[in-house]
N, C-alpha and C positions, 0 to 999 in steps of 0.2 A: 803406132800408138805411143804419146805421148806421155811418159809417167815421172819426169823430170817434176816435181811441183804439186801435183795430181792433189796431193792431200787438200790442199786450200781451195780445192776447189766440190769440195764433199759438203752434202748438207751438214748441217750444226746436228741432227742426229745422228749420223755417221760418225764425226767427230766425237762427240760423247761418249757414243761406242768405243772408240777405238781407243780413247782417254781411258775408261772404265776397263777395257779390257790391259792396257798397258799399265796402268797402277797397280791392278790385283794380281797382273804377272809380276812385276816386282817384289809383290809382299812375300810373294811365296818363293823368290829365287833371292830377297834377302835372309826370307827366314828358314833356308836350306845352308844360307851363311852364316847365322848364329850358330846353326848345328855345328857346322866346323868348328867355330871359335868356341862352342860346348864342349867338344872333343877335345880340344888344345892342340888343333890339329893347326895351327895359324904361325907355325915355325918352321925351321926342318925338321928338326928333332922330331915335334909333336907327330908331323908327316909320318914319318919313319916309325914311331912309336903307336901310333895308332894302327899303323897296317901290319906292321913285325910282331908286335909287342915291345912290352917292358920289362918283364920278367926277370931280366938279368941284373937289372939297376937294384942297389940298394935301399936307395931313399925316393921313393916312389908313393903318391898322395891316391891316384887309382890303379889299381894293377891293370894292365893290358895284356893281350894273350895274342898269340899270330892269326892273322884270320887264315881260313883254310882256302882251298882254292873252289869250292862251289860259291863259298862267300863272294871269294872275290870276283870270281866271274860273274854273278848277280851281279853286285855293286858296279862294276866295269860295264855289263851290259843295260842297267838301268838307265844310269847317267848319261852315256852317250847315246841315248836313242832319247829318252827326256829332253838333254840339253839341245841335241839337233832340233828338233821338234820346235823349243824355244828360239833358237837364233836362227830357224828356216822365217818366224811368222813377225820376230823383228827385224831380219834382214828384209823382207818383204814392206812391212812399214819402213824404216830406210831409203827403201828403194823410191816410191812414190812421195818422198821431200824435196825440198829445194836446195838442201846442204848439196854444197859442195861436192863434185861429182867422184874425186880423188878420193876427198874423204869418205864419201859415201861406201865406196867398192872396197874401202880397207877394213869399213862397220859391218860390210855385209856379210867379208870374208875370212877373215880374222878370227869370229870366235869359233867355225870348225874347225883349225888348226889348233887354236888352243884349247879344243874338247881333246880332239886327239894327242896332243901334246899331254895334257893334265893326265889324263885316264891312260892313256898309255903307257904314261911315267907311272903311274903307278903300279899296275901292272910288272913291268920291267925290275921297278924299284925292290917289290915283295919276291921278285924272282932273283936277286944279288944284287943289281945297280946301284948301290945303298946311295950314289953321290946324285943320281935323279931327284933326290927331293930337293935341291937347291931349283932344279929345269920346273919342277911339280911346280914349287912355288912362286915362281916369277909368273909363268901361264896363265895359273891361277888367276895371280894379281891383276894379268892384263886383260884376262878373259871379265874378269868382274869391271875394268876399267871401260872396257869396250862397251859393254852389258850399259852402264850406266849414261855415256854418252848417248850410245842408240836411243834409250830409254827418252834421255831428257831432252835430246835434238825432236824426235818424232811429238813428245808432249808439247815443246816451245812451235813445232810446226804449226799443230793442230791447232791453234788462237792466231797465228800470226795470218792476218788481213791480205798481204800480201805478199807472192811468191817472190823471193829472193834469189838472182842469177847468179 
């Protein structure tokens, strides 16, 4: 079976679909990113201070408090079972493009690592690592860079007339 291209070749309701379902996924794994940048969790610091607390700092605008460990393991086990969920059904879309086969297998593979990476890290981090949240951050950054490519290669697929080798 042939899945190189596959997409351009789906009715124009399929495509719609698959458009509708890849924009509303987005809205909702950017607007899981506003939260972060609610938090101020969009530094290392904030990182750090969001999962530790802040209690120690003097001049502090919200107070933060340590999360405890049923939290974290919630939080921990939310996301990475969520986030796989997400990058299993866009790696999937991915898969059936015509991008680039190199690139393709780095979009499909890439952001379980950086779930594991991220969640990990933070885990680690609230356990002493305190210097993970610089690794937290970078993942982060790449896991959302990944996220966005996949996102916008599979929407540019779904209109483009013809499959591209």
């Amino acid at each position: 079976m042939q899945l190189h291209g596959l997409i351009h070749t789906f009715p124009t309701q399929i495509k719609l679909f698959i458009a509708a379902f890849v924009v509303v996924l987005s809205v909702g794994y950017f607007t899981g990113l506003l939260f972060v940048r609610n938090t101020e969790s969009v530094s290392p610091d904030g990182i750090e201070n969001n999962y530790l607390g802040n209690e120690d700092e003097v001049e502090v605008t919200v107070m933060k408090f340590e999360k405890g460990e049923r939290e974290m393991l919630t939080i921990i086990h939310t996301h990475i079972l969520s986030m796989s969920f997400i990058f299993f059904l866009m790696g999937g879309l991915v898969a059936i493009t015509s991008l680039p086969k190199k690139l393709k297998g780095f979009l499909m593979i890439e952001p379980f690592i950086s779930v594991l990476v991220t969640f990990g890290g933070i885990y680690f981090m609230w356990k002493g690592m305190h210097w993970l949240k610089y690794i937290i951050m970078i993942s982060g950054v790449l896991m959302t860079v990944v996220y966005i490519i996949s996102a916008g290669g599979v929407l540019l697929q779904l209109f483009q007339k013809k499959a591209v080798n």
